[in-house]
ROGUKE-286752 format. One record per residue (C-alpha): residue in one letter; z negated, x negated, y. Coordinates in steps of 0.001 Angstrom, whole numbers, plus 524288, in hexadecimal, padded with zeros to 5 digits. Layout:
residues N
  aa      z      x      y
   a      Z      X      Y
...
This chain:
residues 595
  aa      z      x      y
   x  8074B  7F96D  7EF3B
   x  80306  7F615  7FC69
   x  7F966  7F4E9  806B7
   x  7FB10  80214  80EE4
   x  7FA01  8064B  81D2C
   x  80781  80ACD  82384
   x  80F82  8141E  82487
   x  81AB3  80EF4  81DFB
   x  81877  80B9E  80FA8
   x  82274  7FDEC  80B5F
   x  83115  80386  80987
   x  82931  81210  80881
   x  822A7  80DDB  7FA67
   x  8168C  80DD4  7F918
   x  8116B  7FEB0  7F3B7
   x  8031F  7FF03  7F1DF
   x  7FC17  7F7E1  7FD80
   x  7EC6E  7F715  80380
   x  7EB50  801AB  80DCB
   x  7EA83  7FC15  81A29
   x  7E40C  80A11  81F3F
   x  7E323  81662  8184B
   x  7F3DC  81B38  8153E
   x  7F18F  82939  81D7F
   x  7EA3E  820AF  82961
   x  7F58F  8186E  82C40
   x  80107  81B2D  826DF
   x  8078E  821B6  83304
   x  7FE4A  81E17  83CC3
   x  8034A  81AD2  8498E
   x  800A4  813D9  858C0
   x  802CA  8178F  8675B
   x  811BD  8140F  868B4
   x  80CA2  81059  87649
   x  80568  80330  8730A
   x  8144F  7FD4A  86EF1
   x  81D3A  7FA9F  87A99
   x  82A3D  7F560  8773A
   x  8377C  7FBBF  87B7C
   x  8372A  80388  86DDA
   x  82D24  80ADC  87308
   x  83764  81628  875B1
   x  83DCF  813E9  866EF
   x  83988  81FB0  85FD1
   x  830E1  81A5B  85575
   x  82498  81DCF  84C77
   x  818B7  81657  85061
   x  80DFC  815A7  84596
   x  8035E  80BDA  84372
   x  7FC35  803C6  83876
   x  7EE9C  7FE2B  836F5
   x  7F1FA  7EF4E  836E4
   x  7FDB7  7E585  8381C
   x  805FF  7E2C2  82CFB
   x  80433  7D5E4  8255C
   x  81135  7D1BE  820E7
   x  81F6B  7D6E8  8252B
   x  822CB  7D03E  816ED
   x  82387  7DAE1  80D14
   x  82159  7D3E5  801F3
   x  81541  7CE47  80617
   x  80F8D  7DBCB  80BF5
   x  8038D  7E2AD  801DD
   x  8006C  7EA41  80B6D
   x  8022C  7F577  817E5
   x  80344  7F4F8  824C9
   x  811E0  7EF77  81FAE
   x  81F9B  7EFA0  8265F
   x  8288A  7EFD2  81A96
   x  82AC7  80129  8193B
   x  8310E  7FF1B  8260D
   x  83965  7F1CD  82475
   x  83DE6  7F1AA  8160C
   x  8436E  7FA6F  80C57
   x  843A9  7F970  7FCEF
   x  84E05  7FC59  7F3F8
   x  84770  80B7F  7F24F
   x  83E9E  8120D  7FB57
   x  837F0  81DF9  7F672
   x  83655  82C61  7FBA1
   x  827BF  82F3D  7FF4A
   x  82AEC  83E5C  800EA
   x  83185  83EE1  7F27C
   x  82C79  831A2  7EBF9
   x  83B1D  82F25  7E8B5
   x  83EF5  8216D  7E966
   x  84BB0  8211E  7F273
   x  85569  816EF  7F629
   x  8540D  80D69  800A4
   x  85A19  8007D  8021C
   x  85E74  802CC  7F33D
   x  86A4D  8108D  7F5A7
   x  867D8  810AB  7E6E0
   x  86162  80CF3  7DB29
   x  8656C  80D96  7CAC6
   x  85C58  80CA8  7BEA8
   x  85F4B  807E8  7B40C
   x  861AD  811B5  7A665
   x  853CC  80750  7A14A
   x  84CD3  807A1  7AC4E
   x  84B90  7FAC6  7AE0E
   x  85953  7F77B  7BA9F
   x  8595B  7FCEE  7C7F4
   x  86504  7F925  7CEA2
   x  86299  7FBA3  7E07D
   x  86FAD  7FEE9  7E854
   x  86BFF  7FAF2  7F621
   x  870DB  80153  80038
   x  87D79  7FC21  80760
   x  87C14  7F2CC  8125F
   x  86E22  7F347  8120A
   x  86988  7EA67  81E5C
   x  85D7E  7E337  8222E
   x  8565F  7E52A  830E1
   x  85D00  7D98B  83568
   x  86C63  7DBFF  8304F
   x  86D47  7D51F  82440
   x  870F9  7DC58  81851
   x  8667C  7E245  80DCB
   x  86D6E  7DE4A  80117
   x  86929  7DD1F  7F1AD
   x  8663D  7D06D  7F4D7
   x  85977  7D312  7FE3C
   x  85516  7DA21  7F280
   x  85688  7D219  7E83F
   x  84E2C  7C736  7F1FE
   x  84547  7D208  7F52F
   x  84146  7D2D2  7E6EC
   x  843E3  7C7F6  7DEB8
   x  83FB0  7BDF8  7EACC
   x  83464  7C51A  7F09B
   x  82F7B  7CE54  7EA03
   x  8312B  7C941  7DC9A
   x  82B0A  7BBD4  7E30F
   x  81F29  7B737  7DAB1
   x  81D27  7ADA0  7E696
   x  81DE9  7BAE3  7F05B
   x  811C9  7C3EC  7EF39
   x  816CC  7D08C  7F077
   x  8118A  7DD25  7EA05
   x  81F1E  7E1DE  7E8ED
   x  81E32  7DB4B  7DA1A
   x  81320  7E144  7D594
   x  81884  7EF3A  7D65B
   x  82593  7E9F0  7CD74
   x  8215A  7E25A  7C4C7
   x  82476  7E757  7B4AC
   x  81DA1  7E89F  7A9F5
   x  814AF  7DEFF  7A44E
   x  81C30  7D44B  7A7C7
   x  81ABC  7D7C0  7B4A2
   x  82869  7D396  7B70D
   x  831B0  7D820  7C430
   x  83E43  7DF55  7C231
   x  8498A  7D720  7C46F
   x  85408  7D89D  7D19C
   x  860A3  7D442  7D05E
   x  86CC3  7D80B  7D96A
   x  877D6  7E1E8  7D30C
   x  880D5  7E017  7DE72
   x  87FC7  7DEF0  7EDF5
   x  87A3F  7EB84  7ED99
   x  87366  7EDF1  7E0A5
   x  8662A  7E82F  7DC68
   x  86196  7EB39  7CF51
   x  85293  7E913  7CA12
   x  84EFF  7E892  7BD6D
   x  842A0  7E9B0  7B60F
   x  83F10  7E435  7A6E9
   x  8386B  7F13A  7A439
   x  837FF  7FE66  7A781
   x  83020  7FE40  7B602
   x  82E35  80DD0  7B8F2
   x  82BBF  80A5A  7C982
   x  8372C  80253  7C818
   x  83E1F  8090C  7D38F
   x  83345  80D36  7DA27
   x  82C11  80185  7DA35
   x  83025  7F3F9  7E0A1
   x  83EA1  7F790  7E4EB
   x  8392E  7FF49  7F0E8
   x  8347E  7EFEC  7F4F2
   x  83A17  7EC24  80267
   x  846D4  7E3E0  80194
   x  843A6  7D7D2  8097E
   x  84DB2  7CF73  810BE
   x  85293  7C3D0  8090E
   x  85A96  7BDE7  8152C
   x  84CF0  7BE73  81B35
   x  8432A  7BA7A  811CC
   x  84BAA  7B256  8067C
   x  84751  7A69A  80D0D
   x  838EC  7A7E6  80C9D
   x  838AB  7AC58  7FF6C
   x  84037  79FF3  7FA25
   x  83759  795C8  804D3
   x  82A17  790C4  7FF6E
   x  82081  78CC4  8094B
   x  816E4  77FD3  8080C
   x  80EEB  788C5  7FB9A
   x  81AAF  78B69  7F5F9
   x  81B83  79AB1  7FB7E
   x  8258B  7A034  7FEF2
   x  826F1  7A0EE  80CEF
   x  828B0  7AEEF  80B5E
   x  81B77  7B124  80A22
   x  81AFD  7AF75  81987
   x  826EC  7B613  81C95
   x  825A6  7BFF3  8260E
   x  81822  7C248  8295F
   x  81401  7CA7B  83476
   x  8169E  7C124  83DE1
   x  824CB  7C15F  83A51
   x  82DA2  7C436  845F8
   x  83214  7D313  843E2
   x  83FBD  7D04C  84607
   x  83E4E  7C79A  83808
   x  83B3E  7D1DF  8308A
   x  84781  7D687  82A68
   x  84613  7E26C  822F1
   x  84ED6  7EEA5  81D3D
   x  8453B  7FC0E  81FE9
   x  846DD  80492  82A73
   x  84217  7FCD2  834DA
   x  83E99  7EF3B  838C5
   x  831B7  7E98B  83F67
   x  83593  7E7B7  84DE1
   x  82863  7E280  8521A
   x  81A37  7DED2  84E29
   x  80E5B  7DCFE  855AF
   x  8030E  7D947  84ED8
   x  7F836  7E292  84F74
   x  80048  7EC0C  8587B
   x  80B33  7F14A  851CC
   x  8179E  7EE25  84A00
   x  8242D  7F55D  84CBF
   x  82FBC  7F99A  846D0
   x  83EA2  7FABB  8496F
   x  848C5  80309  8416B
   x  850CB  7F9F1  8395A
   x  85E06  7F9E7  83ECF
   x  86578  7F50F  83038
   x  85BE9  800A2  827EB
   x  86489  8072A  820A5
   x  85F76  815EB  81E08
   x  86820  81EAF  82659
   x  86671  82D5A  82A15
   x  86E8C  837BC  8250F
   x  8769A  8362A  83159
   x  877DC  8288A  82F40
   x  86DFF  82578  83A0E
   x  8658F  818D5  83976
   x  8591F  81B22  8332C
   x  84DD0  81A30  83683
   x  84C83  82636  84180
   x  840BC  81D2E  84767
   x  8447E  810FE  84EA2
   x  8367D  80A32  84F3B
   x  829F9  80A4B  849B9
   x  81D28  806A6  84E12
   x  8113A  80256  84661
   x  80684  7FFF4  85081
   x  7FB68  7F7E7  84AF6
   x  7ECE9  7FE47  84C78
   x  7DFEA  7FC81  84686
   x  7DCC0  80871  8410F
   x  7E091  817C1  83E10
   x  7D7B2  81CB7  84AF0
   x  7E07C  8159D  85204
   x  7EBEB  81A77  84C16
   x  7E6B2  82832  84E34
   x  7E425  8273D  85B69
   x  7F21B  822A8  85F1A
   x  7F647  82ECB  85656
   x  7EF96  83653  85E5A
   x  7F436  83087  86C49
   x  801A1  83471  868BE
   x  80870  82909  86715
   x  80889  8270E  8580F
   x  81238  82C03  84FD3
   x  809B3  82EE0  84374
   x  7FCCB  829E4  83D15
   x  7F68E  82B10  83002
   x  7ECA6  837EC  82F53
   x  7E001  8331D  82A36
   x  7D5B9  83CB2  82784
   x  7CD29  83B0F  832C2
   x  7D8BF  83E21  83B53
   x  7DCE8  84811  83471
   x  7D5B4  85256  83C20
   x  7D978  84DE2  84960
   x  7E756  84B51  8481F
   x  7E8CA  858F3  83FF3
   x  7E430  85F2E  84CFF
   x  7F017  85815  85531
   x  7FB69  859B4  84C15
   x  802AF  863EB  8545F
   x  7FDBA  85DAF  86139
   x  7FEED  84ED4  85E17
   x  80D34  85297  8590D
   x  80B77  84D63  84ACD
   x  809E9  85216  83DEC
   x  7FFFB  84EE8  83441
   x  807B2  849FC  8262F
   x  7FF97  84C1D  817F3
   x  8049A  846EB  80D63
   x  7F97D  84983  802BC
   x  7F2A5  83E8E  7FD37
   x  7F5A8  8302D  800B9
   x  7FC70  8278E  7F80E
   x  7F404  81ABC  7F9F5
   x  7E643  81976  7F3FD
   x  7D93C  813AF  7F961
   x  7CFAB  80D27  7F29F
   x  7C5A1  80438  7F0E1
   x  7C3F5  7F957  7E781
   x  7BC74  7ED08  7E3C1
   x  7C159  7DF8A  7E231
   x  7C192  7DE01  7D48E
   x  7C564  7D08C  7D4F0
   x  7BFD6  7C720  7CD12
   x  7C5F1  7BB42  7CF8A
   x  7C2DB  7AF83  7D81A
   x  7C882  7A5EE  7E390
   x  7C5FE  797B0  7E405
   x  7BA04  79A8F  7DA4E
   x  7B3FF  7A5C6  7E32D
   x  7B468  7B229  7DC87
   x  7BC17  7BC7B  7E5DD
   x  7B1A5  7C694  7E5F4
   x  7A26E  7C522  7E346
   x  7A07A  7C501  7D4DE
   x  79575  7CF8D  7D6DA
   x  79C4F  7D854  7DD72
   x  7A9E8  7D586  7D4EF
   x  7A16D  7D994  7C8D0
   x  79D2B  7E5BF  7D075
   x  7AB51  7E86A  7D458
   x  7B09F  7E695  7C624
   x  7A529  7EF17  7C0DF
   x  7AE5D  7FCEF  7BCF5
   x  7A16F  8046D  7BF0C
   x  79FE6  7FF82  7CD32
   x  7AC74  8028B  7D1DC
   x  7AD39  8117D  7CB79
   x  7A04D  8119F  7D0C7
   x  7A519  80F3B  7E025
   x  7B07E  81A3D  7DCA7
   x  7A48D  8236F  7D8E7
   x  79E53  81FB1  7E5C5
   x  7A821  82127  7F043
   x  7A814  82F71  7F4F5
   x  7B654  8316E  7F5C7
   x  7B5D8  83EE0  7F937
   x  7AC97  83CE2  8025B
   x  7B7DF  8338D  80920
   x  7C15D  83E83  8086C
   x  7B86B  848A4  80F84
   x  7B33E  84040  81A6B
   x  7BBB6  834B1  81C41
   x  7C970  83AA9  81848
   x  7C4D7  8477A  81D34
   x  7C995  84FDC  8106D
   x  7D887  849BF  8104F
   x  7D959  841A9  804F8
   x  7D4C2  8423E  7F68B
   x  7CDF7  83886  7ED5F
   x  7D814  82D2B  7E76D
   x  7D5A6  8296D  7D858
   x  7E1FE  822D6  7D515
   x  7EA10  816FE  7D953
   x  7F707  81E85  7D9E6
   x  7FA62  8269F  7E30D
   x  7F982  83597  7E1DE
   x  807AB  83734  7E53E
   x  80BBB  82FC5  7D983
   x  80ECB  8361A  7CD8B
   x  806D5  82B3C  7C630
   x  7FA5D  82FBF  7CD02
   x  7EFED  83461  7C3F6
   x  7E6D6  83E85  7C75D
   x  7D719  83F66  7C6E2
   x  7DC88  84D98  7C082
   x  7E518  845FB  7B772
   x  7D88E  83CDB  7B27E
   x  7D66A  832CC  7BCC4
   x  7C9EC  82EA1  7BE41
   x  7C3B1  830E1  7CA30
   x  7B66B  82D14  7D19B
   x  7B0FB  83917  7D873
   x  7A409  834F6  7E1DE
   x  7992B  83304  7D88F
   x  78D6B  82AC1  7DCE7
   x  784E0  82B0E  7CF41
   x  791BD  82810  7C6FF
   x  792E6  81B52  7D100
   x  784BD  81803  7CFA9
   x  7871F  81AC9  7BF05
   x  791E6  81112  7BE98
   x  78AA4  8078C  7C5AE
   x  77F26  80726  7BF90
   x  7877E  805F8  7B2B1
   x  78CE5  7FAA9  7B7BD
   x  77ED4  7F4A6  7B93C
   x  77E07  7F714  7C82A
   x  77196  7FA92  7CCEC
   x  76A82  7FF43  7D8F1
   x  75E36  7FBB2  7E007
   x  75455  801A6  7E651
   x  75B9E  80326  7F24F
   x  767EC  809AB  7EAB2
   x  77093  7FC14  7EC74
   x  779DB  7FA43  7E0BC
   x  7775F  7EE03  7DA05
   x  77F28  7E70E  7CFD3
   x  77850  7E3CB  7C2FF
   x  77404  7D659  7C873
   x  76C65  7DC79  7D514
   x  77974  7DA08  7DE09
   x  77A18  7E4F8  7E7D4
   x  78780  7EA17  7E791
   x  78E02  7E8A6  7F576
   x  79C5B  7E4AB  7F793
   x  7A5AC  7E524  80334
   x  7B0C1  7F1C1  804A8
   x  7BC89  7EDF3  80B27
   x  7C75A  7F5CE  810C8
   x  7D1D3  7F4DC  81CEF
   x  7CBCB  7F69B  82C6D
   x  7D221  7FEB1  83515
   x  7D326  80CE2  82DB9
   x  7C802  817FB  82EB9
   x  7C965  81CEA  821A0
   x  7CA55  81125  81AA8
   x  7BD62  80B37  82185
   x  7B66F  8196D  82049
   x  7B9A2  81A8B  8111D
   x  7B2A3  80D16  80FFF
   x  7A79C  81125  81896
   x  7A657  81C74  81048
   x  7A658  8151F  80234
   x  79DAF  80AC8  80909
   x  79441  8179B  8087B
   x  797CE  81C7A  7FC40
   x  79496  8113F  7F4C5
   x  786FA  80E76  7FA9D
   x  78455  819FB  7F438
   x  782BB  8136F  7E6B1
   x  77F93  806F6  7EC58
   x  788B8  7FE73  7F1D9
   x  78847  7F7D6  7FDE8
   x  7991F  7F737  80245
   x  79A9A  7EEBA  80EF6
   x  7A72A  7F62A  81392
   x  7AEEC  7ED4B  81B0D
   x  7BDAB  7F159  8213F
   x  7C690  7E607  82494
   x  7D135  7E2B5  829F7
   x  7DD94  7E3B9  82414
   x  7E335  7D557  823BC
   x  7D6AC  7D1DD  81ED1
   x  7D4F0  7DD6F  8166F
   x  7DFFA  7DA2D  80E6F
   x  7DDD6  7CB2D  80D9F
   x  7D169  7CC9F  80431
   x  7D96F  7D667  7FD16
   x  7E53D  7CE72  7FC08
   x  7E310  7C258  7FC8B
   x  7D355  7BDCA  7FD6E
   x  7CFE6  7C7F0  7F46E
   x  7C060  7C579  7F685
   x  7BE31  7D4EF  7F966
   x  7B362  7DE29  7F252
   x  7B7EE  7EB3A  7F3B9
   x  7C417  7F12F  7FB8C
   x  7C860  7FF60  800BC
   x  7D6C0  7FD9E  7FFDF
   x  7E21D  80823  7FE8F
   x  7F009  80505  7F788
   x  7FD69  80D41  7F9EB
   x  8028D  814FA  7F014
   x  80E3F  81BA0  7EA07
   x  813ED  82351  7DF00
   x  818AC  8171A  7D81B
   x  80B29  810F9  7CF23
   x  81282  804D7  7CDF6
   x  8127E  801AA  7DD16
   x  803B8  7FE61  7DB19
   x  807AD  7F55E  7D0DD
   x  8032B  7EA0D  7DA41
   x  7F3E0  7EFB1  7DA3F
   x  7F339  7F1FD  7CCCD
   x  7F933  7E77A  7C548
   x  7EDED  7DD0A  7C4D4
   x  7F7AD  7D39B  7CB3B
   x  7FC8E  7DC42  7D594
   x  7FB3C  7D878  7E402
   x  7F4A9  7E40F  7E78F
   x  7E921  7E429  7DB60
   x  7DF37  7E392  7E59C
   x  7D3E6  7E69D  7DCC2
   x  7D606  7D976  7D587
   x  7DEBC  7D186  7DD1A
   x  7E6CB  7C5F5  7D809
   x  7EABE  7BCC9  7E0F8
   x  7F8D6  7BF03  7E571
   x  80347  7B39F  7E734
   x  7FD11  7A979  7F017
   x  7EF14  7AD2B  7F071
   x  7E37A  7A5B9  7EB1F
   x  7E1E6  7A644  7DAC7
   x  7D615  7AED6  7D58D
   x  7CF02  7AA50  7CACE
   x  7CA27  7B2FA  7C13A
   x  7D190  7BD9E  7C48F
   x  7CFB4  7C994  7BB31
   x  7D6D0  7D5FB  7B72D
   x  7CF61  7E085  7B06A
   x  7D614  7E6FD  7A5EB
   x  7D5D5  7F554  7AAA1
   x  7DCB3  7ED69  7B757
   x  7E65B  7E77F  7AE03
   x  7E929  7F495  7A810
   x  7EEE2  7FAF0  7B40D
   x  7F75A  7EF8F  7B70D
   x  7FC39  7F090  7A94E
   x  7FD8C  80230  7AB76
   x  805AD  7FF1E  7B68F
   x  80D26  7F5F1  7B001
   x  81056  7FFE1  7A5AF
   x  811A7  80B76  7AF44
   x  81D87  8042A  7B61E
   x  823F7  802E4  7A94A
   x  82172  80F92  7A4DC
   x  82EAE  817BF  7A668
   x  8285F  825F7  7A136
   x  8222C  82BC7  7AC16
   x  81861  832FB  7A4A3
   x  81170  82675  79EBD
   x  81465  81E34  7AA26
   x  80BDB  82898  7B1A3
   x  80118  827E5  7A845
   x  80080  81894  7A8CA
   x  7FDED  819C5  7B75F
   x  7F263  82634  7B328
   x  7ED9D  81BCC  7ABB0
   x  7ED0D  811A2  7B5C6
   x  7E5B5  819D3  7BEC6
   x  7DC41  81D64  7B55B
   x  7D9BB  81012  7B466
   x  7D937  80F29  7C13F
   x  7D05A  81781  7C5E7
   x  7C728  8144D  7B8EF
   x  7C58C  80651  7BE87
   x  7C725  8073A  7CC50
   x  7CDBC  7FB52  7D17D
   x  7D0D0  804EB  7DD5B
   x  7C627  80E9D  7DFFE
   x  7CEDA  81A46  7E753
   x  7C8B5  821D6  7F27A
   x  7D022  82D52  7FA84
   x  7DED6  82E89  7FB94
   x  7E0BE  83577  8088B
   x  7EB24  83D9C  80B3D
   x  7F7C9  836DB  81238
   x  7F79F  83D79  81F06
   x  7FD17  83937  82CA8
   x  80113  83DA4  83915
   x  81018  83DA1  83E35
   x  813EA  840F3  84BDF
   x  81E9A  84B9B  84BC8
   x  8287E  8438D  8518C
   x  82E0E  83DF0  8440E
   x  83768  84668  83CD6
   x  837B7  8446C  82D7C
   x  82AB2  84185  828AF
   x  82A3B  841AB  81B0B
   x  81A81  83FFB  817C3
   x  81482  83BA2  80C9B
   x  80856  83544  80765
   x  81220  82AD0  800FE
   x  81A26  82725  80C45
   x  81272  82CB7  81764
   x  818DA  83134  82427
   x  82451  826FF  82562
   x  828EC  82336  817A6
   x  8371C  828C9  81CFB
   x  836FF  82127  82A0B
   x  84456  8208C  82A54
   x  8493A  82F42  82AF3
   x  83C26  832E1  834D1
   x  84190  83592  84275
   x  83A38  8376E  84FAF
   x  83C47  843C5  8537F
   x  837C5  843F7  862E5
């Protein structure tokens, strides 16, 4: 998975990511085609916007969203966010094996990259067994396919000049699903800088094509191509002349020539350009709900619900133990607080979450229990048995006093040494929700005692302590979602890039010493290891019950509201398809402008 906040999710899967802003805030949200002056302005084009610049326009290196890649690359599959069917995309075709364990990928014919040169077996054979498969190239793409307890990757191999064939040493249920939806990446362009070390011994790739990367560099095979980037203002989009979907008239597809993401600061300025006129659609978040419900017929647009989000949010504790250069991560006072079970089920009981949904969500959303997403049929139900943790002040105070808290005269919590119990909750600047939600549990959990210096960031910086620093207390976060389990492999396998709770450094960062897994955290790694194998549907859904009672019993992620995916498209775009999976523009390529 991946960090979240765009419209378009990478090559329309859904890889779990940190949300940037809450999914239904800015997924479609949009800027005053005015402010960009260039002689596109008269293209016809669909102008949205996103909360901050992107980080990388190097796919493997990208964790998280605002990202380019949905729009520049395509995997071998793509899948259908009205159906959930996995369809073809660079790959016409695809065979399995009688075992299981083979799939042999017919790519298209004369299959071209943005700049001319032929897409061939070739680019994805590098593409996987030079950059993703790369122990010396961080990328989460492993994570989600890697097998068994071995943890080994399948194996590519070229058939012919059109065939590619990957094979697995045991049955791998996401097989298909899972990994081969992965952007193809240029070998012409990046071969180089995979096989050149610099002075540590790197490989230079690890610097190839950052953001300030001239546009025209970036060769990709999507549906469009990045024509321009201004930091802090916008980036901008051109329809890939070489793409190779057609329409059923054998016209050039995409319909829309350009894109526009204009850069802004946060959702009220989204809505107010919305509002002007001059945006083309913007995510519906509760507290505009009202207003722009009142303007649908006169602002020209139509207001898109599509049920309960995908993504979760959450908060959680750094449950890291470890150290850095001798100096533990995280106080060792408040890291015995935060691995105390009883503390954190005691900050579920405390946070009011329906109290969130009436007042800051405004009634549209419901209370989230479970890591996977509703729309999965591996979700598990508080109806089916999963535990839940309805607002319940004395049951917090209970738990916490069986834990050998205690309170003084004044009501402070104390920890069994006289320590009053005060820590710092981050979460990303810039979105209403986000910083009301941790306004509101800043309240909620004075009420049995703690003192919770709530403190929004940045997002660079942000996502440096929970990268790469990792000296953070507590964190409200979100993560994509899916209806594949596996794709969150990288959060919940103990090594994963992603298993924020309890980091371990990633390739190139600092050691830890002292880093510890707890066995219930050990235990899911090893359920989802089993779940991938597992070829009976059945059983394979009961492993994944399992792992969210587990879950949701321990609370490495303590889940607050999923809101319902709702945004707001101008009537000029013919062939929306919404859904909470995909959003407004998961089938960019058959949308047309219609005036």
């Amino acid at each position: 998975m991946q960090l979240k906040n765009t419209i378009f999710s990478l090559s329309r899967r859904f890889w779990i990511l940190i949300i940037l802003a809450l999914f239904t805030a800015v997924t479609v949200a949009a800027c005053n085609p005015a402010n960009f002056k260039s002689s596109a302005a008269q293209t016809p084009r669909l102008v949205t916007s996103i909360l901050s610049d992107p980080k990388t326009f190097n796919y493997a290196l990208s964790s998280e969203v605002p990202n380019v890649f949905g729009l520049i690359y395509e995997g071998l599959i793509t899948e259908n966010y009205e159906t959930g069917e996995v369809e073809p995309a660079l790959a016409e075709s695809w065979e399995v094996s009688d075992d299981k364990l083979k799939i042999v990928f017919t790519l298209r014919d004369a299959l071209k990259w943005s700049d001319g040169k032929s897409l061939t077996v070739d680019d994805v054979i590098f593409t996987y067994n030079e950059i993703y498969f790369n122990e010396a190239i961080p990328t989460d793409i492993r994570d989600v396919m890697r097998i068994g307890e071995s943890r080994k990757l399948p194996t590519v191999r070229k058939v012919d000049n059109r065939r590619v064939e990957f094979t697995v040493p045991e049955p791998f249920a996401p097989f298909l699903r899972s990994g081969t939806g992965a952007p193809i990446l240029p070998a012409h362009a990046l071969r180089e800088s995979v096989k050149t070390k610099d002075a540590e011994g790197k490989p230079t790739f690890l610097q190839k094509w950052g953001v300030d990367t001239p546009p025209d560099q970036i060769v990709g095979n999507g549906a469009y191509t990045i024509e321009r980037y201004d930091t802090s203002e916008r980036v901008v989009f051109k329809r890939n002349p070489y793409y190779w979907r057609k329409g059923p008239k054998g016209e050039q597809q995409p319909y829309i020539e350009r894109i526009v993401w204009q850069i802004v600061e946060s959702t009220d300025t989204s809505l107010l350009q919305f509002r002007s006129g001059g945006l083309d659609s913007v995510g519906v978040t509760p507290d505009y709900f009202s207003l722009l419900k009142l303007q649908e017929k006169q602002g020209n647009f139509k207001i898109y619900n599509g049920g309960p989000a995908a993504g979760t949010t959450f908060v959680l504790f750094n449950l890291n133990k470890g150290k850095r250069d001798g100096k533990p991560l995280i106080d060792p006072i408040k890291s015995r607080w935060f691995n105390t079970l009883e503390f954190r089920q005691a900050v579920a009981y405390a946070i009011d979450r329906q109290t969130m949904i009436n007042n800051i969500y405004r009634g549209l959303g419901q209370t989230q229990n479970s890591p996977i997403s509703v729309q999965s049929p591996y979700y598990l139900s508080p109806k089916e048995g999963l535990k839940v943790y309805d607002y319940n002040l004395d049951k917090a105070k209970q738990l916490l006093i069986k834990a050998g808290f205690k309170y003084n005269d004044q009501g402070q919590l104390l920890d069994a040494q006289g320590n009053r119990v005060r820590f710092t909750l981050l979460t990303n600047a810039g979105n209403k929700i986000r910083e009301a939600m941790g306004s509101q549990i800043k309240q909620d959990l004075s009420k049995i005692g703690m003192q919770v210096d709530f403190t929004p960031l940045a997002w660079n910086t942000y996502t440096d302590k929970l990268a790469n620093t990792l000296d953070w207390e507590a964190s409200m976060l979100g993560l994509t979602g899916g209806l594949e389990p596996n794709d969150g492999a990288n959060v919940w396998s103990p090594e994963g890039g992603l298993h924020m709770f309890n980091q371990k450094p990633q390739a190139g960062q600092k050691p830890i010493e002292g880093w510890e897994v707890a066995p219930w955290e050990a235990r899911i790694g090893e359920l989802y290891i089993q779940a991938a194998k597992e070829l009976d549907e059945a059983k394979r859904k009961e492993i994944y019950a399992e792992t969210q009672r587990i879950t949701q019993e321990n609370l490495p992620f303590i889940y607050l509201v999923n809101p319902y995916a709702l945004s707001a498209v101008r009537n000029r775009f013919d062939g929306i398809k919404f859904s909470a999976l995909g959003g407004a523009f998961w089938n960019l390529h058959e949308i047309k402008i219609v005036q």
